[in-house]
C-alpha positions as CSV (number, residue, x, y, z in Angstrom):
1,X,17.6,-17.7,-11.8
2,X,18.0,-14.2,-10.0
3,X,14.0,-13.7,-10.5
4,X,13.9,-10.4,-8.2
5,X,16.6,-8.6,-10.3
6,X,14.8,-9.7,-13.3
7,X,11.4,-8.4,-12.4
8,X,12.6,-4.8,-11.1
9,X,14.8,-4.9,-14.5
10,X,12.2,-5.1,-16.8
11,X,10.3,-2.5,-16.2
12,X,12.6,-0.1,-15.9
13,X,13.8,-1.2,-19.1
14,X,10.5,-0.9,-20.5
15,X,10.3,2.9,-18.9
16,X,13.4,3.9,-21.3
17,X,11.4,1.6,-24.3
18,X,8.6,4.3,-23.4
19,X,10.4,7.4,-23.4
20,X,11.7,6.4,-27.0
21,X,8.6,6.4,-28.8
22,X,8.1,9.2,-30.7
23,X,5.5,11.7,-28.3
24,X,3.0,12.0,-31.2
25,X,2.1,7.9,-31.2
26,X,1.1,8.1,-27.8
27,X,-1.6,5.1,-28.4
28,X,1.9,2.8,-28.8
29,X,3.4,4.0,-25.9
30,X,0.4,2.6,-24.0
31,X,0.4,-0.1,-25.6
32,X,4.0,-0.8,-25.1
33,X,3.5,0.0,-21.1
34,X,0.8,-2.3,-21.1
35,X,2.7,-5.1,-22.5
36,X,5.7,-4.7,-20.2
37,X,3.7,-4.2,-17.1
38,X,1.7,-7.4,-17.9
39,X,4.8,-9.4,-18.8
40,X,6.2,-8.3,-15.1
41,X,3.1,-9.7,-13.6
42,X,2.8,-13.0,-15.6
43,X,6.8,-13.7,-14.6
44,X,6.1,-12.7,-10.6
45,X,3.7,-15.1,-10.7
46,X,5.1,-17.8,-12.4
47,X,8.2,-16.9,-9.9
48,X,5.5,-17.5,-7.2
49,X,4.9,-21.1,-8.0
50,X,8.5,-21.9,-7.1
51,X,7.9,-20.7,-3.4
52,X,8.1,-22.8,-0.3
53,X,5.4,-22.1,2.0
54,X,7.0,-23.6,4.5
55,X,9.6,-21.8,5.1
56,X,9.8,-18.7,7.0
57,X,13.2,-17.1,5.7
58,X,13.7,-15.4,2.5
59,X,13.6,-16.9,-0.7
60,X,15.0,-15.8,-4.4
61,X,17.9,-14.7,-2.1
62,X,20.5,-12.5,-4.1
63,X,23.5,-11.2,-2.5
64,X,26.8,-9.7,-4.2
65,X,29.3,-6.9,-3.1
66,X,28.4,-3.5,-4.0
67,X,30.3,-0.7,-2.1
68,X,32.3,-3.4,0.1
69,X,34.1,-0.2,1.8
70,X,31.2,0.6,3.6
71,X,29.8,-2.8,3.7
72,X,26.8,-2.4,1.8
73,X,25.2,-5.1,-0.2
74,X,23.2,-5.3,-3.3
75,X,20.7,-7.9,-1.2
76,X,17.3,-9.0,-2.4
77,X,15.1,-11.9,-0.9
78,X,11.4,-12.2,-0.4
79,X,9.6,-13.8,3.0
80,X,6.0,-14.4,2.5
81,X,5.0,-10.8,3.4
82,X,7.0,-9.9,0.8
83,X,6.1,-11.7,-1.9
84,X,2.4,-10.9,-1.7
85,X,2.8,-7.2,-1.7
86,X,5.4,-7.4,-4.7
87,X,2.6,-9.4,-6.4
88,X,0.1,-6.4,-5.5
89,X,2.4,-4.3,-7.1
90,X,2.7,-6.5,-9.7
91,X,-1.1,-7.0,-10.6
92,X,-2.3,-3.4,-10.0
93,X,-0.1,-2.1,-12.4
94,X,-0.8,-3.5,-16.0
95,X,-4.8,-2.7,-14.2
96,X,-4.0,0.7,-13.5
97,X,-2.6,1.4,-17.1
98,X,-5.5,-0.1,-18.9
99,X,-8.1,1.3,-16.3
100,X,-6.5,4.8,-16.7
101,X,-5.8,5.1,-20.9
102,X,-6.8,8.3,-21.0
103,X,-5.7,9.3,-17.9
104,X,-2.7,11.7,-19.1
105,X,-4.7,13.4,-21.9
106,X,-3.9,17.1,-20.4
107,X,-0.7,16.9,-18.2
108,X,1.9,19.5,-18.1
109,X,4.0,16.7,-19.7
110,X,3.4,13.8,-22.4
111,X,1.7,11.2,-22.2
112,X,4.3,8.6,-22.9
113,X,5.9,10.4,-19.9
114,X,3.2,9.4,-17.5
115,X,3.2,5.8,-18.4
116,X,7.3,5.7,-18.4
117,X,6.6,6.8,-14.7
118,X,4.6,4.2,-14.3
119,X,7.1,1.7,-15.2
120,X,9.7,3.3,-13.3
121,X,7.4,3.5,-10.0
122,X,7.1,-0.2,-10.9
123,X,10.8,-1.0,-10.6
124,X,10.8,0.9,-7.0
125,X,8.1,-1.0,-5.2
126,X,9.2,-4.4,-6.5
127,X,12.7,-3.1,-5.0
128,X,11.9,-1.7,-1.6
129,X,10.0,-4.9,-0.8
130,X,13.2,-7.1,-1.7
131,X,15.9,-5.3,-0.6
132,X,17.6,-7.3,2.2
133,X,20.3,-4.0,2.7
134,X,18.9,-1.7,5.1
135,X,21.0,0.7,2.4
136,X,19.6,-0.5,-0.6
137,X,15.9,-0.4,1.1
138,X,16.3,3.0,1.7
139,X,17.5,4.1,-1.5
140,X,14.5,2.5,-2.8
141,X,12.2,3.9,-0.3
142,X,13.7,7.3,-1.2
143,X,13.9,6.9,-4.9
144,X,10.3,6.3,-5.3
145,X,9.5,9.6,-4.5
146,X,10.6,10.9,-7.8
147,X,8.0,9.2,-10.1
148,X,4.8,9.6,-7.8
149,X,6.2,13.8,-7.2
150,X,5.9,14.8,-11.3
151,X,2.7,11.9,-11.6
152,X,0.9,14.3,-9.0
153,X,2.6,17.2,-10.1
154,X,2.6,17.0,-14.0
155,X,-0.6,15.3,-14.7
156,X,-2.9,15.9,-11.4
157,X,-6.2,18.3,-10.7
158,X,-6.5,21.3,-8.8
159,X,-3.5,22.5,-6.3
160,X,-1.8,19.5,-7.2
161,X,1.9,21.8,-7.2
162,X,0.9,22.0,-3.5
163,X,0.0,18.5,-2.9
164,X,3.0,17.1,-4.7
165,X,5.0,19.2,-2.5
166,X,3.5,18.6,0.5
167,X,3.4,15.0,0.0
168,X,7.6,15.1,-0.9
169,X,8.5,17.2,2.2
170,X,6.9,15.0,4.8
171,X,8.3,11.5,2.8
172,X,11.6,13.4,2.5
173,X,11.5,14.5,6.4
174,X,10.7,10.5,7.8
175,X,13.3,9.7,5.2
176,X,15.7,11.4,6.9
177,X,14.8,10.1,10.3
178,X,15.4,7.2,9.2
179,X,18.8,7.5,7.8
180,X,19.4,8.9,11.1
181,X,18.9,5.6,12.4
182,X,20.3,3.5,10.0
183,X,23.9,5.5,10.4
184,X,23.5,5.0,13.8
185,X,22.9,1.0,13.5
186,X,25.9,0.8,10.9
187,X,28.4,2.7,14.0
188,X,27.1,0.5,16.4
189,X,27.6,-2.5,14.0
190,X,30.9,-1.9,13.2
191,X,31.6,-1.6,17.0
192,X,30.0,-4.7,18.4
193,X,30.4,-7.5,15.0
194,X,33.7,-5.7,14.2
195,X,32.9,-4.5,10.7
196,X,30.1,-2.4,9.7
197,X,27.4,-3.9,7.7
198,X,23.6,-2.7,6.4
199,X,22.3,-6.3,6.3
200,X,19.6,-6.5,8.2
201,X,20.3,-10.3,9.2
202,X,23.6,-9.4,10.6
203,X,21.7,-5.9,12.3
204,X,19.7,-8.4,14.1
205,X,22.6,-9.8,16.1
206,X,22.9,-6.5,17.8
207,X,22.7,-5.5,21.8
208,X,21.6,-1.8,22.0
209,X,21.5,-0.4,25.6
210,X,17.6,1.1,26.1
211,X,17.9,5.1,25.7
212,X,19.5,3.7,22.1
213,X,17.2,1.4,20.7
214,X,14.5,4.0,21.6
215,X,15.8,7.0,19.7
216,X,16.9,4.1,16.7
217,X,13.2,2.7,17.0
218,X,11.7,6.2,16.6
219,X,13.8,7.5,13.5
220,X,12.1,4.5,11.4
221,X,8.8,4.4,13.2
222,X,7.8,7.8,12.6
223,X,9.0,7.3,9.2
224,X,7.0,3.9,8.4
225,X,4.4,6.2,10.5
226,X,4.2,8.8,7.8
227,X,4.2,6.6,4.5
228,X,1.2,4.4,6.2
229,X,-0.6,7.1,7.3
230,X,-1.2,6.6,10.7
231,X,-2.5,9.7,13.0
232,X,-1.1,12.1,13.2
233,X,1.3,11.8,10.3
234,X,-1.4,11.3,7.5
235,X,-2.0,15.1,6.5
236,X,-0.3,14.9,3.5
237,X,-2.7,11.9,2.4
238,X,-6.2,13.5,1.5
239,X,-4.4,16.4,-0.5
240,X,-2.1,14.0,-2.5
241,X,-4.8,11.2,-3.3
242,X,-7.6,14.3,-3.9
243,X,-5.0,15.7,-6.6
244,X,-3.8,12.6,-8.2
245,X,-4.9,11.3,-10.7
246,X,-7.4,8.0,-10.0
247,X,-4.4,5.5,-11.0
248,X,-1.5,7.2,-9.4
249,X,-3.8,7.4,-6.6
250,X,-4.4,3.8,-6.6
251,X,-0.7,3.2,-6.3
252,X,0.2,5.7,-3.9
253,X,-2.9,3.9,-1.9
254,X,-2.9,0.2,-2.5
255,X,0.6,-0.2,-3.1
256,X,3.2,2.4,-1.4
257,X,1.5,3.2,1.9
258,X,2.3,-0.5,2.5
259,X,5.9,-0.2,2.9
260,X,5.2,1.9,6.3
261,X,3.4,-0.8,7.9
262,X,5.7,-3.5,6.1
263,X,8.4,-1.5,7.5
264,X,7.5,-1.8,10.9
265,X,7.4,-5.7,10.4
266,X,10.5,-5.5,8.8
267,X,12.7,-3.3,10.4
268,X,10.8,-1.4,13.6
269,X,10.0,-5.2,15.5
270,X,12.9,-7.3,14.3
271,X,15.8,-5.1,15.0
272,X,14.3,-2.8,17.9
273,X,12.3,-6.0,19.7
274,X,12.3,-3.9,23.5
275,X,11.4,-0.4,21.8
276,X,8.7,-1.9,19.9
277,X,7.5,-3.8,23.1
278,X,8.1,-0.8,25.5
279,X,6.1,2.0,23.2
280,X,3.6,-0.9,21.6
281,X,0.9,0.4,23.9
282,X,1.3,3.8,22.8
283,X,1.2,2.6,19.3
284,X,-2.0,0.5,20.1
285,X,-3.4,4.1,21.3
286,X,-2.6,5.9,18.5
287,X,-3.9,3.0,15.9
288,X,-7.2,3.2,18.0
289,X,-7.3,7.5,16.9
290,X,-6.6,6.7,13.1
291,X,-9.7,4.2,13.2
292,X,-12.2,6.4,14.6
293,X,-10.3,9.9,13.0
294,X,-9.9,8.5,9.6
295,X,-14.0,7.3,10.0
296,X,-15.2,10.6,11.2
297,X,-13.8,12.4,8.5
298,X,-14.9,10.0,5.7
299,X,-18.5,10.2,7.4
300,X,-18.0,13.9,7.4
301,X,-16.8,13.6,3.2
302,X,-20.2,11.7,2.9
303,X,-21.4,14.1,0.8
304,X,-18.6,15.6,-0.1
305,X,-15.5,15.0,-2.1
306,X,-15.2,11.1,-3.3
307,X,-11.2,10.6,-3.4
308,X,-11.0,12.2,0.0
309,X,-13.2,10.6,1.3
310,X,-11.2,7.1,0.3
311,X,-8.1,8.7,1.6
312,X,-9.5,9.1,5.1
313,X,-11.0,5.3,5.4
314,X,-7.6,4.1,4.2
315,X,-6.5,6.3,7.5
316,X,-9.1,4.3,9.7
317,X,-7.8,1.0,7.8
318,X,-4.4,1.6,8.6
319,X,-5.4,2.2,12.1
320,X,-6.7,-1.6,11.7
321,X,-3.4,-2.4,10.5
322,X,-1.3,-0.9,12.6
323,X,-3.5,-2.4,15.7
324,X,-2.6,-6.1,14.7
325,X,0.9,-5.4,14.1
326,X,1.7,-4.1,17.6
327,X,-0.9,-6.4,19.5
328,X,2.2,-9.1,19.1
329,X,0.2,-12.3,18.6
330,X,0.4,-14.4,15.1
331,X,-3.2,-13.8,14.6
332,X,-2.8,-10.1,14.6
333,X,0.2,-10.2,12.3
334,X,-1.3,-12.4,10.5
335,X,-4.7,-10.5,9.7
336,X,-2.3,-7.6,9.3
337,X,-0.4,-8.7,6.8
338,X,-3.8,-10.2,5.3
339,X,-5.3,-6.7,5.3
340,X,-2.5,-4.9,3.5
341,X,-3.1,-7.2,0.4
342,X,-6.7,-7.1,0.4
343,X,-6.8,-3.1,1.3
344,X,-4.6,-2.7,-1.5
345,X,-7.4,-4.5,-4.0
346,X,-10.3,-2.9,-2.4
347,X,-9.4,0.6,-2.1
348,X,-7.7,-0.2,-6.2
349,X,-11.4,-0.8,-7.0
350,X,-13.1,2.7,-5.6
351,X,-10.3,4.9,-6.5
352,X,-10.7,3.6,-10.1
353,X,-14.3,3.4,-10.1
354,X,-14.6,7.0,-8.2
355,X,-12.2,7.9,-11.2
356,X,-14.2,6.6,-13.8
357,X,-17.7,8.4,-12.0
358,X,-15.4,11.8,-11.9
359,X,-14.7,11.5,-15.9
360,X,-18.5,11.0,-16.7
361,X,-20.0,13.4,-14.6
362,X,-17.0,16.5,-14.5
363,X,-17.3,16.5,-10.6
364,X,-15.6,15.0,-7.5
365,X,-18.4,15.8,-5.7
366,X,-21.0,12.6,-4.1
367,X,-23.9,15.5,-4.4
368,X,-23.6,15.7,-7.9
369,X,-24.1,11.9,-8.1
370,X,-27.6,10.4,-7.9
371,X,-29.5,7.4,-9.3
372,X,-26.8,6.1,-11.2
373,X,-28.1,2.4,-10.4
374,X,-30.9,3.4,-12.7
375,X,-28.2,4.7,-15.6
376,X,-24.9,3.1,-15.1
377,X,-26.2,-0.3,-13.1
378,X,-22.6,-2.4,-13.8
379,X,-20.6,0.8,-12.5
380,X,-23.2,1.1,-9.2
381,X,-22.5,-2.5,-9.0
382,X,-18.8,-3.0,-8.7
383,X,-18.3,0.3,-6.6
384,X,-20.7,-1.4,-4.4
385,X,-18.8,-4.4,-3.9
386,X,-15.6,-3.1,-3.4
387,X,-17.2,-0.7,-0.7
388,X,-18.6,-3.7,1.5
389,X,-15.3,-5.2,1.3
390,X,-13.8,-2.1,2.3
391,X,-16.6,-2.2,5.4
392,X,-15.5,-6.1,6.1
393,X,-18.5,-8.0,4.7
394,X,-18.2,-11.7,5.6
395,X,-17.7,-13.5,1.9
396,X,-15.0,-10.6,0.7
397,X,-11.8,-10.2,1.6
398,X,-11.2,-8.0,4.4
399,X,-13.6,-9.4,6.7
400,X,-10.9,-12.1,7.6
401,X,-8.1,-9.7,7.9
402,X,-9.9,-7.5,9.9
403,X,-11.8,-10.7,12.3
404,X,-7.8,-11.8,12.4
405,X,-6.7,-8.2,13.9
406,X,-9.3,-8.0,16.3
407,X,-8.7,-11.4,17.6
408,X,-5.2,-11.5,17.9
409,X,-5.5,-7.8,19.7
410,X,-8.2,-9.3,22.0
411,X,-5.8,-11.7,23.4
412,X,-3.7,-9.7,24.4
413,X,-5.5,-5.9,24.4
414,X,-8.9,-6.8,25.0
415,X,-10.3,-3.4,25.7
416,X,-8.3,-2.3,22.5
417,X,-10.1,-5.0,20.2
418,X,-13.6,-4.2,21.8
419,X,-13.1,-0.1,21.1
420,X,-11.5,-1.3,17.6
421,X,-14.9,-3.6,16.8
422,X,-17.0,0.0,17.2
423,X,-15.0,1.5,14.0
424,X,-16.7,-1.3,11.4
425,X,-19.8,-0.1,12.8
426,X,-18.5,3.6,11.4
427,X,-17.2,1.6,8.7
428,X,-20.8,0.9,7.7
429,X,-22.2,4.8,7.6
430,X,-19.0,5.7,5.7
431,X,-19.7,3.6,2.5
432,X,-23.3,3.0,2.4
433,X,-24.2,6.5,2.9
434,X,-22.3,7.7,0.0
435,X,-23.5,4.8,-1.7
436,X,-27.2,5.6,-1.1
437,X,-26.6,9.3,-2.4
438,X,-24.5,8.5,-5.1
439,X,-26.3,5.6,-6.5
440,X,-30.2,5.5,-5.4
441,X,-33.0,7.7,-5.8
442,X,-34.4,9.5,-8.4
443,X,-31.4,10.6,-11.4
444,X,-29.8,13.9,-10.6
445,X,-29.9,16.0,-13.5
446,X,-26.7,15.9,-16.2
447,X,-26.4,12.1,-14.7
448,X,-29.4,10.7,-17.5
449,X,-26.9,10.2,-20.2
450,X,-24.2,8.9,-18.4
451,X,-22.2,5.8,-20.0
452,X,-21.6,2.9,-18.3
453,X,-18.8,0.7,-18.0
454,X,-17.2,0.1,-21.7
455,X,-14.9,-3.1,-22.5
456,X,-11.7,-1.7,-21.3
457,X,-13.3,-0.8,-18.1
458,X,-14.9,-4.1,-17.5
459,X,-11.4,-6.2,-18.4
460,X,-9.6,-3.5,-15.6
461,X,-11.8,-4.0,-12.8
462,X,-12.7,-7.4,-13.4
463,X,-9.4,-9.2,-12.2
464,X,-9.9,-6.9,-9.0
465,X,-13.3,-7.7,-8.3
466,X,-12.9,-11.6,-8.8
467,X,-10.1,-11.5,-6.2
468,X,-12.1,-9.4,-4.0
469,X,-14.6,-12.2,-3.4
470,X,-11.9,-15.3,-4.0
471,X,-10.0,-14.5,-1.3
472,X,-13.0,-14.2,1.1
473,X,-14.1,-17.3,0.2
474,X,-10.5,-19.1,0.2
475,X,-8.5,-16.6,2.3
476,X,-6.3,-19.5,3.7
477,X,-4.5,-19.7,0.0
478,X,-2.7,-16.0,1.4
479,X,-2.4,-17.2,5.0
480,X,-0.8,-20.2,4.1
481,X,2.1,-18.1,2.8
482,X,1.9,-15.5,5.5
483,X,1.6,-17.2,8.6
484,X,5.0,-19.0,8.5
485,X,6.9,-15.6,8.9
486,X,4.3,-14.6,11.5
487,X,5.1,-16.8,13.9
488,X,8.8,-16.9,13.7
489,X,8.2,-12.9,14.0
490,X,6.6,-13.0,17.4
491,X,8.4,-15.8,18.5
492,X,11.4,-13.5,18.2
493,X,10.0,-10.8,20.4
494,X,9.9,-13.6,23.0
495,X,6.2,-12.9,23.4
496,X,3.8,-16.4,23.0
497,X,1.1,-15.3,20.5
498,X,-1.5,-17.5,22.4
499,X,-1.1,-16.0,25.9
């Protein structure tokens, strides 16, 4: 069963399902994207069941002629890594449609349009994650763009014309970058394996002199650099997640920022192995900025705006990230990979909380907050336990991803991983200050009446919360599907994970 065609299918065919209901029954359009989105889920997962742990290839592979004149392929296959950030995609969805019901009331445009969008963003994640053609990747990475430009755009706050922009030029600039690059590999291809291909297993058979692979290396990583955000690519972050709306900022947060750092996994180690080893220390310095940046600047937001202020500790995450990817051990790649999937929950859970606290009270702003344990205790609650996972708290999920980074980098960076371990402790004053100001103390006045959570908000945030704290307790159920493609990784850079 072609299972990745199928799952990128159906919500695009549920996006044009959308777009055909009649704009006045908006309440069946959601309905209808609800249903769709949840089906995808349900069938990713029960496509998970079939996959072999063991194995550190791809699996599901599809491959079939497309454009056979310029040797590209339609080419899907999941590794491990993969898989688990397709299912990300998968799960956050269908949460982010019934978390956000309302979410469209006011756009410049319908809001059947906005959930269409949804569906369609759907279809471009689960594809730039499988595609096994450098081509078809990038047609994914680029396409994607369109449905997150007119969700910031069309049904955003404040300058969010500016931000939308803003956001497309700098994707659109590392877009073209990398297609720089990617020409380049298919001439070289077709000169060294006598016909020119985009598959990246067949890309990985190349030689490339140094003063190549360097200028190649760079046109993706800067890229991959921009969609993470790592420093100082990430400008376009604060404005675009401070516009969005809380939903199409959790996508654009958990979900798409991780094809940057999948990306340099994917395409920046295994095809440019010297470049990546040659510039990883400069990488490793510029990870070490976006930790302690990104946590400055949420401390700074303490008091401040709330969705910038979770834009600028995903910087300092990604800094985390980006650290364990270019350390080169399997622990680091590992607790990398590990982090991306449990970032992607956490940071899901205060965006959509934040969003919910933005709705009740009419302000972005943490001052305006106060004593809302006392009047909205289940809300205070689950923001509070996705912001200790977000700090690494032993028993919830990141605290293994983010031990596994600093390990792995130790071996091999040790004065990186001590410098790295100061950030958790800025990690600390970055949530639990805003959480004492938002949350304790005496009620702030216009916060007495405020509603808590309601039945539709509890069954959205309750799936994220539950895998928050499963997967610190049982973290090894991820790893055990990770790890296989981690070491075959670094054993390809010739570099022993354990030295």
């Amino acid at each position: 069963m072609n299972w990745l065609t199928i799952l990128g299918l159906l919500p695009l065919i549920g996006s044009a399902a959308v777009f055909l209901v009649p704009r006045e029954r908006a309440a069946l359009a959601k309905q209808l994207a609800l249903g769709i989105s949840s089906l995808v889920a349900v069938a990713g997962l029960v496509m998970a069941t079939s996959f072999d742990r063991g194995v550190s290839g791809f699996q599901f592979v599809e491959k079939y002629s497309w454009i056979p004149a310029f040797g590209i392929n339609y080419g899907l296959g999941v590794d491990g890594m993969a898989l688990l950030l397709i299912l990300l995609a998968l799960i956050l969805t269908p949460v982010v449609i019934l978390a956000c019901w309302n979410e469209a009331e006011g756009g410049r445009w319908s809001v059947k349009t906005f959930f269409a969008l949804l569906l369609i963003l759907e279809t471009m994640m689960i594809g730039v994650f499988a595609a096994t053609d450098i081509f078809l990747f990038y047609l994914f990475f680029e396409a994607m763009l369109i449905p997150v430009y007119f969700l910031i755009g069309g049904y955003g706050s404040g300058e969010r014309a500016a931000a939308a922009v803003k956001f497309l030029l700098y994707s659109l600039f590392g877009g073209l970058l990398m297609l720089a690059s990617i020409i380049g590999l298919y001439v070289v291809s077709g000169d060294q394996l006598g016909a020119a291909t985009f598959d990246v297993s067949e890309l990985q058979k190349l030689s490339l002199n140094n003063q190549t692979e360097l200028l190649l290396f760079l046109g993706f990583f800067i890229a991959f650099a921009i969609k993470a955000p790592l420093w100082p690519f990430h400008t376009w972050l604060p404005d675009a997640a401070k516009a969005a709306t809380p939903g199409t900022s959790v996508l654009l947060l958990g979900v798409l920022d991780k094809v940057g750092t999948y990306g340099m996994i994917r395409f920046c180690l295994s095809l440019f192995p010297d470049a990546s080893k040659q510039l990883g220390p400069t990488i490793i310095v510029l990870s070490l900025i976006s930790i302690f940046y990104g946590a400055f600047l949420a401390i700074w937001q303490s008091n401040g705006d709330i969705k910038r202020l979770i834009s600028y500790t995903s910087i300092s995450h990604f800094g985390f990230i980006t650290l364990g990817i270019f350390a080169f051990t399997a622990q680091g790649q590992s607790g990398s990979i590990l982090y991306m999937v449990n970032h992607g929950f956490s940071t899901a859970a205060l965006f959509l909380i934040a969003g919910w606290m933005i709705a009740r009270r009419n302000s972005s702003k943490v001052a305006d907050f106060g004593g809302l344990q006392r009047v909205t205790p289940l809300l205070a609650w689950t923001f509070f336990v996705a912001g200790l996972s977000s700090l690494a708290l032993p028993g919830l999920s990141s605290f293994v991803s983010e031990f596994l980074v600093l390990v792995g980098t130790f071996v091999r960076y040790p004065v990186a991983a001590v410098i790295g371990t100061l950030g958790i402790i800025l990690a600390a004053l970055y949530i639990l200050i805003p959480v004492q100001r938002a949350f304790h103390g005496p009620v702030l006045p216009g916060n007495e009446n405020l509603k808590d959570l309601n039945l539709r908000e509890k069954i959205a945030i309750a799936p994220v919360i539950a895998l928050i704290i499963a997967f610190g307790f049982f973290p090894q159920v991820l790893l055990n599907v990770i790890n296989p493609g981690t070491q075959a990784s670094v054993a390809a850079l010739n570099i022993e994970g354990d030295k």
